[in-house]
C-alpha positions, 0 to 999 in steps of 0.5 A: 581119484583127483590129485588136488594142490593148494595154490599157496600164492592165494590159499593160507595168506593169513599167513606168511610164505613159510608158513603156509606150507605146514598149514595146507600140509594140516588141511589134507593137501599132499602137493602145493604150488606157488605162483612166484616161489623166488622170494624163498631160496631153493634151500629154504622151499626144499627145507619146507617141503620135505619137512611138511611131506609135500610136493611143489607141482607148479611154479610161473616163469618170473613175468616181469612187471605184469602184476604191478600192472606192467605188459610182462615178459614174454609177449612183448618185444624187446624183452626176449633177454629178460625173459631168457632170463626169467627162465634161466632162474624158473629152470634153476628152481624147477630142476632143484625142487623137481617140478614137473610143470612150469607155467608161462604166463603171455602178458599183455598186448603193449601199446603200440604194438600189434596183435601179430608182433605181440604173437611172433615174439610170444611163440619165439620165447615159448619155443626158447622155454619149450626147448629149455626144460624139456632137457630136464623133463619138465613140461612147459604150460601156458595160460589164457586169463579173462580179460575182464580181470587182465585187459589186454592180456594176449591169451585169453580164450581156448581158441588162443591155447589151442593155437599156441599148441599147434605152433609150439611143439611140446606146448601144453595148456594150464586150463583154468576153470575160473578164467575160462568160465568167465570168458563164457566157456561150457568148463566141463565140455572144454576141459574133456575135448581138450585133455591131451593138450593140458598139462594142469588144471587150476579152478575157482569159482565163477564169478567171484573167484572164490571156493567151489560152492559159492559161484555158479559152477558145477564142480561136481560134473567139472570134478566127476568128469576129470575123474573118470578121464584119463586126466592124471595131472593135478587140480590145483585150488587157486581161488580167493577164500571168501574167509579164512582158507581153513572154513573154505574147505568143505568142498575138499572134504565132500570131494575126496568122501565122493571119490 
C-alpha cells in the first residue's frame, strides 16, 4: 500500500499554517509536508503534529530569495555562506521534527554566470549538505523543475538528477510527477528505471498542476506501478486544488478503496 502525504504549502491553503494540519489529519492523511516550515518554530510544528497524529516527512533547504523570483541558493556562487547557513537551520528543524528527507532545491542559472560555474557550486553545496545530514540520518534529496513554470532553473530534466546522483555520493532524487510530465517524460517508465535513486515522489496533474483526474496523466498506471515496486518512501500530493482541497480528493479515496 502507498504511503501518501499532504503537501500543506499548497493543500488546505483556505486556511492558515496551523491550521491545515488538523484538516489534512480529518481528510485521511497520516503524514504531511511543507515546503518551508520556518515561519512556525520547532516547538509550535511538534505541538501540531503530535496533536494531529502526523508525521512531517519532507521539508526544503531554505532557498533564499528563489520564490520571489531571485536565483536562490544553492547553484549560484558567492552564495555558498548563506547556503551553509540555510542548512544549518534546515538541519536544526529536520533533526528536532525527525524528518527523514530534506529536499534541496538547485536555483536558477544567474545572469552572467556559466552553466558549468553554476554546476561546480551546486555540487560543491549538495556535497557540504549530503555530508551534514547524513550524520543524523537524514537523506538529502534534490529536485528537477520544468522550465516552463521556473526558467532557468538549473535542474530541470532526469538526465540532470541522474547526473547530480553520479557526483554527489549519497544524493538521491525528488521525482515530481508533474514537472517531469511537463518536460515531456513517460512519468511511469521513469519513476520505475529510477526507483533506487528516489528518495521521494511528489505528483500533480499535467498540465495544470491540479488534483489527478483533471489532467492527462494516468495515476493509476504511475500509482499501480509504484505499489507493486519496491518503492517504500512516501507519495507526497503537492498539486493546486482546482477548488476547495476537501472537494479534490476523490482520487485519495478511490486510491486507498483500490489498494
Amino acid at each position: 500500500m502507498l504511503n501518501f502525504s499532504a503537501n500543506l504549502s499548497l493543500l488546505f491553503t483556505e486556511r492558515p499554517l496551523a491550521e491545515r494540519f488538523a484538516a489534512a489529519r480529518a481528510a485521511g492523511f497520516r503524514a504531511v509536508e511543507i515546503q518551508f516550515p520556518y515561519e512556525l518554530s520547532v516547538p509550535q510544528l511538534k505541538a501540531l503534529l503530535t496533536g494531529n497524529d502526523l508525521r512531517l516527512v519532507l521539508i526544503n533547504v531554505p532557498a533564499g530569495d528563489l520564490m520571489e523570483g531571485g536565483d536562490g541558493l544553492a547553484c549560484v556562487p558567492g552564495r555558498e555562506k548563506a547556503f551553509r547557513e540555510a542548512v544549518a537551520l534546515a538541519l536544526e528543524y529536520a533533526t528536532a521534527l525527525e524528518v527523514p528527507t530534506v529536499n534541496v532545491l538547485a536555483g536558477r542559472q544567474a545572469a552572467g554566470v556559466s552553466e558549468e560555474d553554476c554546476y561546480s557550486t551546486l555540487q560543491g553545496n549538495l556535497h557540504h549538505a549530503v555530508t551534514a545530514f547524513r550524520k543524523a540520518g537524514i537523506r538529502v534529496v534534490t529536485e528537477a523543475i520544468n522550465i516552463f513554470d521556473m526558467p532557468r532553473f538549473l535542474v530541470h530534466s532526469l538526465a540532470d538528477m541522474q547526473q547530480l546522483c553520479e557526483q554527489v555520493p549519497g544524493l538521491g532524487m525528488q521525482f515530481d510527477c508533474y514537472h517531469m510530465a511537463r518536460m515531456g517524460e513517460d512519468v511511469a517508465t521513469a519513476l520505475t528505471s529510477n526507483l533506487p535513486l528516489i528518495g521521494h515522489v511528489q505528483f500533480a496533474d499535467a498540465p495544470g498542476r491540479h488534483e489527478p483526474g483533471s489532467g492527462s496523466l494516468d495515476f493509476l498506471k504511475i500509482f499501480s506501478g509504484l505499489e507493486a515496486s519496491s518503492y517504500n518512501g512516501w507519495c507526497g500530493a503537492e498539486y493546486r486544488p482546482s477548488q476547495r482541497t476537501e472537494s479534490t480528493l476523490a482520487w485519495l479515496a478511490r486510491w486507498q478503496q483500490t489498494s
